[in-house]
N, C-alpha and C positions, 0 to 999 in steps of 0.2 A: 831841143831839150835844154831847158835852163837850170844847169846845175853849178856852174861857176858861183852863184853866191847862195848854196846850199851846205847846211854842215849836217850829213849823216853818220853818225853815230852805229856802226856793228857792233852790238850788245850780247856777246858769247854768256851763258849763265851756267855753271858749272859745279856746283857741289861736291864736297868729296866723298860723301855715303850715298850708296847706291846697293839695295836689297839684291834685284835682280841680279847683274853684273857689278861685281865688286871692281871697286878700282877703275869701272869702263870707260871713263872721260880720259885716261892718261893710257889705258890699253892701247896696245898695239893693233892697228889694225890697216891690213895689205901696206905694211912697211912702215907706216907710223903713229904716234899718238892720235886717237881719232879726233880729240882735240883741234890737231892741228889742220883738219883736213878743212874746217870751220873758218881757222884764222887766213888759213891761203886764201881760200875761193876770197873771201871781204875784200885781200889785200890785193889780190891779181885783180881784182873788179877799177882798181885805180878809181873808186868813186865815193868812198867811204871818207871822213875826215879822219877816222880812230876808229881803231879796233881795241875794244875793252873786253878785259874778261872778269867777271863778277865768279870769285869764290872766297870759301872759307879752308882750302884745305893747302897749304905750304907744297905741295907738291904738283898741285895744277897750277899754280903762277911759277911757279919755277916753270916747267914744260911750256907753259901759255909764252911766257917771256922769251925762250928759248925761240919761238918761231914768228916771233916777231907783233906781238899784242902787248897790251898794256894791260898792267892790276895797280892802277891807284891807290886803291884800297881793299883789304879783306871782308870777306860779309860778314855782317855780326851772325854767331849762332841761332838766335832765333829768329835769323831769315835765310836757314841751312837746313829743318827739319824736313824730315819725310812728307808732313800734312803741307808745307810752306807754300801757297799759291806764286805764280811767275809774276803778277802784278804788282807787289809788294816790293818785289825784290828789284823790278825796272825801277821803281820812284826813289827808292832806295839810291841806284847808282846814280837818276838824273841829279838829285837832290843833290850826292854830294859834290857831283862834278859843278856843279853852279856851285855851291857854298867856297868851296875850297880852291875852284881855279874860273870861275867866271864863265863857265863852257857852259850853253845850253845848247844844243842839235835842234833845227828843222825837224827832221827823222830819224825814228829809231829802226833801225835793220835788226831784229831778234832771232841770232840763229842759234841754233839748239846743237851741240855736238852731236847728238843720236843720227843726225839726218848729213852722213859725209857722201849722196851722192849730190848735193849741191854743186855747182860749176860758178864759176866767174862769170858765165856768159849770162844764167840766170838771175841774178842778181843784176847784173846791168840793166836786161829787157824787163825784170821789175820795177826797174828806178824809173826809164823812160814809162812803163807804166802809169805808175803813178804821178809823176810831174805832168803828163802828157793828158791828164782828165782831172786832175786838181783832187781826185779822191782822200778821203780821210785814211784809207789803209788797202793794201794790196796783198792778198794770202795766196799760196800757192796750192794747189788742187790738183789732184791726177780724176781720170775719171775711174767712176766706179764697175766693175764687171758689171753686163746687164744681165747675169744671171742673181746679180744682189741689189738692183735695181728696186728702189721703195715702191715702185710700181708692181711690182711682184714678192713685199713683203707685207707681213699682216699683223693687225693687233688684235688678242684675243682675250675677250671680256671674263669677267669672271663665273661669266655663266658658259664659256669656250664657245661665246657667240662670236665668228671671223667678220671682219672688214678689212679692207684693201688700207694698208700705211697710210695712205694717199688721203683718204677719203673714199667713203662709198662702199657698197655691197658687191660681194664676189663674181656676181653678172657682170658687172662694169668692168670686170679688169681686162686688161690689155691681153691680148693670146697670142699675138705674136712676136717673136724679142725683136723682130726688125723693124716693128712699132714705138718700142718702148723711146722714151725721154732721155738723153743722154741726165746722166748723173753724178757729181762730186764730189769728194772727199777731201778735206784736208790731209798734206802728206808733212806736215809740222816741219818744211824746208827753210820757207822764207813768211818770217812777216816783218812786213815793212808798213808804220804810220808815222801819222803824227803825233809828236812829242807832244801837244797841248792837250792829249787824249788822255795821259795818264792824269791830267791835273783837273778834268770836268767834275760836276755835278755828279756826274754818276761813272766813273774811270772806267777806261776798254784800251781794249787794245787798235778795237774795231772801228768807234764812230756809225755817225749810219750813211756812210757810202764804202763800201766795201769792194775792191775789184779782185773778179781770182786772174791768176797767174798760172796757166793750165802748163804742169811738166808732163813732160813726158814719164811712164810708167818705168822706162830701165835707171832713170834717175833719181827712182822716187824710193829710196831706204829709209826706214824707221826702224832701228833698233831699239828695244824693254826690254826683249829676253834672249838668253841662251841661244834660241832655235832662232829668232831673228837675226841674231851677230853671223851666226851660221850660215841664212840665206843670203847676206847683205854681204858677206866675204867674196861669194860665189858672183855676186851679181858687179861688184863693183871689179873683181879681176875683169870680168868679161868688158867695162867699160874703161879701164886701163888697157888691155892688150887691144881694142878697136885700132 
């Protein structure tokens, strides 16, 4: 793996309003700001050149700062809104890191505070990932229950005529689960591309070589609401006391 003359770039994105969970980037969670749980795993990976955090709110760069990331600079307001897409808001920090200090990254590492059952280890075998197939980006995936397997989901016409998600009529479908096609999901952990992605013809995160980074399920938390912070408490003691 050649990463000696690689400059990755951990990209934390952070807002201070949040509907669901008020406050929930600086929340406490299983002992500390879940912020931080984001800025560790980057910094324990020893593979990162900088850990940024991109916000608007005086209280996450304080806490951000505190555990060891950098805020350059604060996001302008209207790249802080509810509707604000994450696309915006990367070009945004790469831009100003070139204008203002000459820094452009290889890759960008885009972690999400929502998702603190990340590890250091995952982020590593992502990097090798990637480097290791030249791919344009690497996203992380848990599989999907094959009781919710699109093999055994349907779309139904306006006339409540059924076909199989997949394609095809309800004769074709698969009848037994130990048949079915293993299946994907995004668990919005890790993405990792290239930096020249944000600046294309048509900007992605993606490119069109795409590799997944399959976690395992007891690592795979995504907290939006209430009931998730709930399940994700539960699930991440159990992966601290292992």
């Amino acid at each position: 793996m050649d990463i000696k003359n690689k400059k990755i770039l951990a990209l934390i994105t952070a807002r201070g309003g949040s509907k669901g969970i008020p406050g929930k980037n600086i929340k406490e969670f299983c002992g500390k700001p879940l912020i931080a749980w984001a800025i560790e795993a980057a910094k324990q990976s020893n593979l990162v050149s900088r850990v940024i955090v991109s916000t608007d709110y005086d209280k996450i760069a304080e806490i951000a700062k505190k555990f060891g990331a950098e805020v350059p600079f604060m996001r302008p307001a209207e790249l802080a809104q509810d509707t604000t897409p994450t696309l915006p808001v990367m070009v945004h920090a790469v831009n100003y890191l070139k204008e203002a200090e000459n820094y452009t990254p290889d890759y960008i590492l885009l972690l999400e505070p929502t998702s603190p059952g990340r590890q250091a280890r995952h982020i590593k075998e992502a990097t090798e990932l990637i480097l290791k197939t030249g791919a344009d980006s690497v996203v992380s995936v848990v599989e999907v229950p094959r009781r919710f397997s699109p093999s055994w989901q349907f779309k139904v016409g306006a006339d409540r005529r059924m076909e199989i998600a997949t394609g095809g009529s309800l004769k074709n479908i698969i009848t037994r689960r130990q048949d079915l096609p293993k299946a994907y999901t995004r668990d919005g952990a890790i993405y990792l591309f290239k930096t020249k992605l944000l600046f294309e013809a048509e900007p992605s995160i993606y490119g069109d070589d795409t590799r997944a980074y399959i976690m395992d399920s007891a690592y795979s938390l995504d907290i939006d609401t209430p009931e998730d912070w709930s399940e994700a408490e539960v699930k991440m003691k159990s992966l601290i006391n292992k």
